[in-house]
C-alpha positions in Angstrom: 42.3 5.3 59.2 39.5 6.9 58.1 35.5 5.3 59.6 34.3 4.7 55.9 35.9 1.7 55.3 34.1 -0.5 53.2 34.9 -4.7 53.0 34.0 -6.5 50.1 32.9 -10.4 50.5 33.6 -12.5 47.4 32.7 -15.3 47.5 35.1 -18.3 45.7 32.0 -20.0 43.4 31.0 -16.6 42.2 34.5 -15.5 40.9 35.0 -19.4 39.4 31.4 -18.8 37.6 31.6 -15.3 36.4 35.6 -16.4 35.0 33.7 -19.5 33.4 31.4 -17.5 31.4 33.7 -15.3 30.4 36.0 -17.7 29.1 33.0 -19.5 27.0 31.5 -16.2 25.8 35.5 -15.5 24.5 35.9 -19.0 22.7 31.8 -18.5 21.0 33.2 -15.3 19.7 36.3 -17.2 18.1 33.9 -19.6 17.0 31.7 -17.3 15.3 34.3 -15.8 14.0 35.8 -18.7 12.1 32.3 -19.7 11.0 30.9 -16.3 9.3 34.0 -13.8 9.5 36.0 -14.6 6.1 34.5 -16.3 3.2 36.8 -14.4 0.5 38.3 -17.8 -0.6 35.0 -19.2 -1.2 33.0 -17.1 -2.9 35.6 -15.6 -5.3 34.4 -16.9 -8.2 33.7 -14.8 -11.0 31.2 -15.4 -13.6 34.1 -16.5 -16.5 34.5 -19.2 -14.5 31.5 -20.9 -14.7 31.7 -24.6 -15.6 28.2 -25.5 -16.4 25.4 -23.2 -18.5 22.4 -23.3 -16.0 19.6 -25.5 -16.9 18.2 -28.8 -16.9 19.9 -32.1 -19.1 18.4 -35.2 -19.8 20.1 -38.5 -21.0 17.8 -41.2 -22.2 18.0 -45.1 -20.9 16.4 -47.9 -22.5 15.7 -51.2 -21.1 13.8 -53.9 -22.3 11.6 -51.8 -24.7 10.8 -49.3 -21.5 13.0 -46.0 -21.5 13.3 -42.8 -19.3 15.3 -40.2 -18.9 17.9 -38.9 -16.1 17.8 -35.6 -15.3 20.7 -33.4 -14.0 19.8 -30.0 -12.9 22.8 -27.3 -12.8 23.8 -23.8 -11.9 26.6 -22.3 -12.9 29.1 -23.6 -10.7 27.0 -27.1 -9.3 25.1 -30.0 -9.8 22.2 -29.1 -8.1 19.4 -32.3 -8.6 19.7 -35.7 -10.2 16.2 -37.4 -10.7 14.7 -40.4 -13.0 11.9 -38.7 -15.0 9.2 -40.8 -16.9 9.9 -43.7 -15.7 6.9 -46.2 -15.8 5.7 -48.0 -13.2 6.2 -51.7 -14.8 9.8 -50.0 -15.1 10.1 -49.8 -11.6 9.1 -53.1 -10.9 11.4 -54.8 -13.3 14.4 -52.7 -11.9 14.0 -52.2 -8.2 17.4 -51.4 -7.6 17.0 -48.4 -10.2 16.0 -45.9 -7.8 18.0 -46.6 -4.8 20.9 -46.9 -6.8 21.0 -43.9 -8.3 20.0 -41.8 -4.8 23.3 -43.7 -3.8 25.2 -42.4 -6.7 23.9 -39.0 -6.5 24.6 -38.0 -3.1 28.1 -38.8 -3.7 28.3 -36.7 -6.8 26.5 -33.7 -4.2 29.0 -34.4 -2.3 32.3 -34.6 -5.1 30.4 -32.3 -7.4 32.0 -34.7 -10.2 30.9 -37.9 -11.7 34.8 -39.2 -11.6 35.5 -41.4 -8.8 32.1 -42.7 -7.6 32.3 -46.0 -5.8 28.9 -48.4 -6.2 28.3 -51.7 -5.1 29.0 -54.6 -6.7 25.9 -56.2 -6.3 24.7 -53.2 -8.5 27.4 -52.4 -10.5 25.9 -52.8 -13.9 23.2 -50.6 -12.6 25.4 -48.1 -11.5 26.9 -47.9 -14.8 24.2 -47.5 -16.9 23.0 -44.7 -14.7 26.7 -42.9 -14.0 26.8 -43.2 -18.1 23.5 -41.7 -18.5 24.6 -39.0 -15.6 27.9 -38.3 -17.4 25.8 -37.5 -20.7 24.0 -35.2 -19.1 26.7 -32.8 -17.0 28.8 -33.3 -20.4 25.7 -31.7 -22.2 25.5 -28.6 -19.5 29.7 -28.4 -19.3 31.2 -25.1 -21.2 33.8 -26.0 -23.4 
């Protein structure tokens, strides 16, 4: 045997560490992957298939002598904002429920990008109709035929 021989000390907790990180840097990569790699299916829509002509819709409500409007802002493909616009202040204080009612209904149409299916209340379901009415105006005025 030869006088150069050389003995490598490993010790056990380094080996468990180093085959620990490994195996999380593997499954981040994986990870990563799934989250930004493909997005074909997504983003394959082509600009025939728009649904909505971009722009803002309004859809008047009148109660008791006080109206506003309900505004629906759309891109091509979404319903981006819904919103009460001129709506007085005695408004407001005659129909409290207005404006939490409709923040209700409009994260679920963010959500469902549609106004069918929306579940409301029924402490608030006349309230919720008038405004999903109002609503449905509006995306019917910005849907392509």
């Amino acid at each position: 045997m030869s006088g150069k021989t050389k003995i490598v000390v490993l010790h056990m907790k380094e080996v468990v560490y180093t085959i620990l990180f490994l195996i999380l840097a593997i499954l981040l990569a994986v990870i990563l992957f799934f989250m930004f790699g493909s997005k074909k299916d997504e983003g394959a829509s082509s600009p025939s298939a728009s649904i909505y002509q971009p722009g803002v819709y309004t859809s008047s409500i009148s109660l008791n002598d006080n109206s506003f409007d309900v505004e629906v802002t759309v891109d091509s493909n979404r319903i981006k904002a819904i919103r009460m616009v001129n709506l007085s202040e005695s408004t407001t204080a005659m129909f409290p429920l207005m404006e939490p009612t409709l923040d209700t209904l409009a994260s679920q149409i963010y959500i469902t990008q549609s106004v069918d299916n929306i579940s409301y209340s029924e402490n608030n379901k006349y309230t919720s109709l008038l405004l999903l009415n109002a609503i449905s105006d509006a995306v019917g005025k910005a849907t392509i035929n």
